[in-house]
C-alpha positions in Angstrom: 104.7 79.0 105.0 106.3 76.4 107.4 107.2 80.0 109.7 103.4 79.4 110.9 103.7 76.7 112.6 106.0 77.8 115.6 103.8 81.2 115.3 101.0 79.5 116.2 102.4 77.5 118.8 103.6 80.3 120.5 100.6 82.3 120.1 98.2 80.3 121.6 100.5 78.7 124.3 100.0 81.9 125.2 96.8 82.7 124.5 95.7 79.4 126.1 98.1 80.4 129.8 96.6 84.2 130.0 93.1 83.0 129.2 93.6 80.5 132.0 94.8 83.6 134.3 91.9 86.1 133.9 89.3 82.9 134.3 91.2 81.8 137.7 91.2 85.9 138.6 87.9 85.9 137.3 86.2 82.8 139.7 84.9 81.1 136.4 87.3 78.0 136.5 88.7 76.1 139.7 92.0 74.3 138.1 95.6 75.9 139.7 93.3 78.8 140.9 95.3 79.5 143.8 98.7 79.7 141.7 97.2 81.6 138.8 95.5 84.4 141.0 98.8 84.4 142.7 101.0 85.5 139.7 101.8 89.3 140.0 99.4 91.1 137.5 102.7 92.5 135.6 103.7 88.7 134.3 100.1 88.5 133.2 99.7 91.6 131.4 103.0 90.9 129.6 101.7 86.9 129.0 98.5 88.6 127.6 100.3 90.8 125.0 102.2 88.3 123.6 100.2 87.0 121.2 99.0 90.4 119.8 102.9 91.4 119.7 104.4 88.5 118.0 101.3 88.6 115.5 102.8 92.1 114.6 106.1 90.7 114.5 105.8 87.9 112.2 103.8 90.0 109.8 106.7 92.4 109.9 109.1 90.0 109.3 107.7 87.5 106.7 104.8 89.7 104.8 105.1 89.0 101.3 106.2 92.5 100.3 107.0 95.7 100.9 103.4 97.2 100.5 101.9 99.5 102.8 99.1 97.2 103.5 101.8 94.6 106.0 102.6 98.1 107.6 99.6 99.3 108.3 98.3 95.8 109.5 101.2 95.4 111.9 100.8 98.6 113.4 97.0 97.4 114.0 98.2 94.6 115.6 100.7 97.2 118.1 98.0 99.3 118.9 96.0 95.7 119.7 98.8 94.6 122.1 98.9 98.5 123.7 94.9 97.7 124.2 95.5 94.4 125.9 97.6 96.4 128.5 95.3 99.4 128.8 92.3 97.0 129.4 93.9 95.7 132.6 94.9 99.2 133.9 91.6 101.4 133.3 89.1 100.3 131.1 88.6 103.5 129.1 91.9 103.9 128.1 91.6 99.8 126.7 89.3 100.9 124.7 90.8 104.1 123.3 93.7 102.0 122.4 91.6 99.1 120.6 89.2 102.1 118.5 93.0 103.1 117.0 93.7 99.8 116.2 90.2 99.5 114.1 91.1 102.8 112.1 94.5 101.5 111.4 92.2 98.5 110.2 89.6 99.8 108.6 91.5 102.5 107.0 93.6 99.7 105.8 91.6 97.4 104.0 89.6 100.8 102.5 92.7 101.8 100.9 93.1 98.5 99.5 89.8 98.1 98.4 90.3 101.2 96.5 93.1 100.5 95.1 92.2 97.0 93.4 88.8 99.0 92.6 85.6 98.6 94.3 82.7 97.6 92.4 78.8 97.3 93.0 78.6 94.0 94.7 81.2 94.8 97.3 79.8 98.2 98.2 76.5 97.1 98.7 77.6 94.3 101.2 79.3 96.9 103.0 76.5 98.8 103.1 74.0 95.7 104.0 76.4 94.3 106.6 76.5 98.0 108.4 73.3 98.3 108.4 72.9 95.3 110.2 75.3 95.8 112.5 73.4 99.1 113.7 70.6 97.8 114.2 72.7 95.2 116.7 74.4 97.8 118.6 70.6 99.4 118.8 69.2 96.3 120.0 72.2 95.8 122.5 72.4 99.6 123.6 68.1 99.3 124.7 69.1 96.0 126.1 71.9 97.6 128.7 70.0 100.8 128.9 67.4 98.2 130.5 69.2 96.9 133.4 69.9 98.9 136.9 73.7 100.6 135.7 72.5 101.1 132.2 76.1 103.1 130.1 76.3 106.5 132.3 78.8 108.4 130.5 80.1 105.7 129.0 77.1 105.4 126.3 78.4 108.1 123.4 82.4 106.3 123.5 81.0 102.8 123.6 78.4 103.6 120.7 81.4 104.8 118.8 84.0 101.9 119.9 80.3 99.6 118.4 80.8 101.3 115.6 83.8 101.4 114.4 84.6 97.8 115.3 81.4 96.8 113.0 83.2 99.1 110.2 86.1 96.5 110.5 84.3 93.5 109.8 82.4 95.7 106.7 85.5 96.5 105.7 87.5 93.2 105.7 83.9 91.8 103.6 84.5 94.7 101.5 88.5 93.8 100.9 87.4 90.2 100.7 84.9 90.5 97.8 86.7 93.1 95.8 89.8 91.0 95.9 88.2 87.5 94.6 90.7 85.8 96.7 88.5 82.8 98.3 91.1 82.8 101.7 90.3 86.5 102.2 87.3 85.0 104.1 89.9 84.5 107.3 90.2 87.7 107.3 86.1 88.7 107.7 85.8 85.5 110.3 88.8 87.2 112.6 86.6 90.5 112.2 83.6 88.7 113.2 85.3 87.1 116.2 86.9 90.6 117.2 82.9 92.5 117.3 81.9 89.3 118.9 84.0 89.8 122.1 83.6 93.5 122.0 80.2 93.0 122.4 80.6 90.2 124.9 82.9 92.6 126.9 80.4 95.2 126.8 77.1 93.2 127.9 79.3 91.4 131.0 80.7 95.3 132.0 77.6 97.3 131.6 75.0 94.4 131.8 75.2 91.0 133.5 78.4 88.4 134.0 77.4 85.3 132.9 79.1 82.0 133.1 82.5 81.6 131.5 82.4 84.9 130.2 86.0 85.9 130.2 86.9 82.2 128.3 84.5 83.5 125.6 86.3 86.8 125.2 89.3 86.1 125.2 89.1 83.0 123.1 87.4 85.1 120.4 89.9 87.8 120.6 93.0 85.5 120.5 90.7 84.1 117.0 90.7 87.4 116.0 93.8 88.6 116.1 95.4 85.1 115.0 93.5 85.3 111.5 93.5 89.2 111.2 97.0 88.5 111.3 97.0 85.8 109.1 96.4 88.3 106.2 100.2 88.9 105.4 99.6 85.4 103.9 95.9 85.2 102.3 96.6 88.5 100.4 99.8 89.5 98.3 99.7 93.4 97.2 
């Protein structure tokens, strides 16, 4: 366990530096803004991966065994880092990259649910918390829809991207209730943080910008992937 401790540090000196970048790029804070918007946008892609890529890393190299379930988060985590550097090159292909990374997710606490054997409590928070979570991205969807730019053609992918990302944090509750391990909770708060700043990223794109809004998504996403990742340690399959 003592192999989290420089994990963490490195992950959010990182997080911390490229969160301080896109804020400076971003004209939402004023300290070193001249020398962060300077830095090529190259060194900050890579700074911004980091995290996501040594949270695959270490779950590679330390998960508890050999299951499928380290595999298939790590390569959740890849396709996380791969989003990080599609969001700063065209948006659309961000977000392609980020909806594989939530079926590698999804399809991975399903399959462990399953496994361990999912009984009636479990399923119908699943159910009850996706439920819920629709009638969010309705209330969110009417709420863009309302403003000047509205989705375009970006409605149908964005509904789906909604969608799926709320199926992670069902999914994780699911995983977390079947299991009866208490810590499992990390894992449904990372998924909470991750639909938090999807959501955050699509009301300051299609909507409004609003003070501070790239510290709030990104310091819900770097939350997100930090205890997402942080289930090669709460669960041992």
């Amino acid at each position: 366990m003592l192999f989290l401790i420089p994990y963490a540090l490195f992950f959010w000196v990182f997080a911390f530096i490229s969160t301080l970048i896109k804020a400076a790029r971003e004209d939402e804070i004023n300290f070193q803004k001249e020398r962060l918007t300077e830095l090529p946008k190259a060194l900050f892609i890579v700074i911004k991966f980091l995290p996501s890529l040594s949270a695959a890393v270490i779950v590679l190299l330390f998960r508890s065994t050999a299951s499928l379930f380290y595999v298939l988060l790590a390569v959740a985590l890849i396709f996380c880092m791969l989003g990080d550097i599609g969001m700063e090159t065209k948006f659309l292909l961000g977000v392609g990259l980020f909806l594989i990374a939530q079926i590698f997710f999804i399809s991975n606490f399903v399959w462990q649910s399953l496994l361990l054997g999912v009984s009636f409590l479990p399923l119908a928070a699943f159910i009850t918390a996706f439920i819920a979570w629709i009638l969010v991205i309705v209330f969110l969807t009417l709420y863009i829809e309302a403003g000047e730019a509205g989705l375009g053609q970006m409605k149908i992918p964005l509904i789906i991207y909604a969608l799926t990302v709320s199926l992670t944090f069902c999914t994780a509750m699911m995983l977390w209730l079947t299991s009866g391990i208490l810590l499992g909770f990390v894992s449904v708060l990372g998924a909470f943080f991750f639909v938090i700043s999807d959501f955050t990223i699509g009301i300051k794109q299609f909507r409004h910008h609003f003070n501070k809004a790239e510290v709030f998504i990104f310091t819900t996403y770097y939350l997100a992937i930090f205890l997402l990742s942080l289930n090669m340690v709460v669960y041992v399959f």
